[in-house]
N, C-alpha and C positions, 0 to 999 in steps of 0.2 A: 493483361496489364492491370486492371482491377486489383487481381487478387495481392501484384507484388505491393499495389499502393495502401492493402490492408495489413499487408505486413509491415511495410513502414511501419503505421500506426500505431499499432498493437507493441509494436519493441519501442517506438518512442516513450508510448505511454506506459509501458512494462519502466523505463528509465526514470521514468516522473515519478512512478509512486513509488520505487525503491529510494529516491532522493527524499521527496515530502516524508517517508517512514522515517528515513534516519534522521532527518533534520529536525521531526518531531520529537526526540527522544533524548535532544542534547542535554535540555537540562534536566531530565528524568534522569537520566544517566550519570549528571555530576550528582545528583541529591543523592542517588544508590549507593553512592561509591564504586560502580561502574567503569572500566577506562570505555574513554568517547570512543575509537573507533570499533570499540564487539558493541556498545550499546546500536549504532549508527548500522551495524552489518546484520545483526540481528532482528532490527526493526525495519529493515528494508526486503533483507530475503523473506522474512515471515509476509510483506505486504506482498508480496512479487508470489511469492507462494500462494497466496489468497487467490489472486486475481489468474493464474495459471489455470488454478484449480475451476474455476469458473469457468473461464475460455474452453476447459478440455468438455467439461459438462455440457454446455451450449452445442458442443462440436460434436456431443455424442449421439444428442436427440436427433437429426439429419443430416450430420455429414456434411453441415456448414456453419460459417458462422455469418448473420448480415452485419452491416451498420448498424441497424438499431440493435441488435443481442451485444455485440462490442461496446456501443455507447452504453448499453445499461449497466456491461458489467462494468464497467470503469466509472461510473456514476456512483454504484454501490463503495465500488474504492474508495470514493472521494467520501462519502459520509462516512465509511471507519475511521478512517484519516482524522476527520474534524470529531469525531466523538474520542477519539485517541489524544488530541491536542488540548482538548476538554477537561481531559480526566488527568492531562498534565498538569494544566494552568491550577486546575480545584488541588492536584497535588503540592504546587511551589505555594500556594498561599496555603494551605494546612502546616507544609513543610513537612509532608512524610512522601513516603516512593509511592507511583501511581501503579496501581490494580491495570497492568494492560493485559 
């Protein structure tokens, strides 16, 4: 029962950081010249891709993953995230496209 309730988790929070990516990238996206939904798909598969990529690694060293390996990597997410929003905000006030 455990493990289905870490599944839960993991796709919950797999849904979170593909929203927070795209949502990040809206007004990156109109500054580009970008249309909003490839900026918003692009910056959510790339975050989801991150955090896969992580999950499979942790999953490789023994063949499991705990709570705490899960909360780190998904901790690590949430600081790309906020240095990704960062390097937004320094972009709409310079007014050039951001370096993601």
């Amino acid at each position: 029962m455990k493990t289905l309730e870490n599944i839960k988790q993991i796709l919950l929070r797999i849904v979170a950081v593909f929203a927070s990516n795209a949502l990040g990238v809206i007004g990156a996206g109109a500054i580009a010249g970008i249309p909003l939904w490839k900026a918003c798909f692009v910056a959510g598969i790339g975050g989801v891709a991150t955090v896969v990529e992580k999950l499979a690694r942790a999953y490789m060293d023994d063949g499991k993953l705990t709570v705490a390996e899960i909360d780190g990597i998904f901790g690590g997410a949430k600081a790309e995230i906020e240095q990704k929003l960062a390097a937004i905000e320094e972009a709409k006030k310079a007014k050039t496209p951001p370096a993601i």
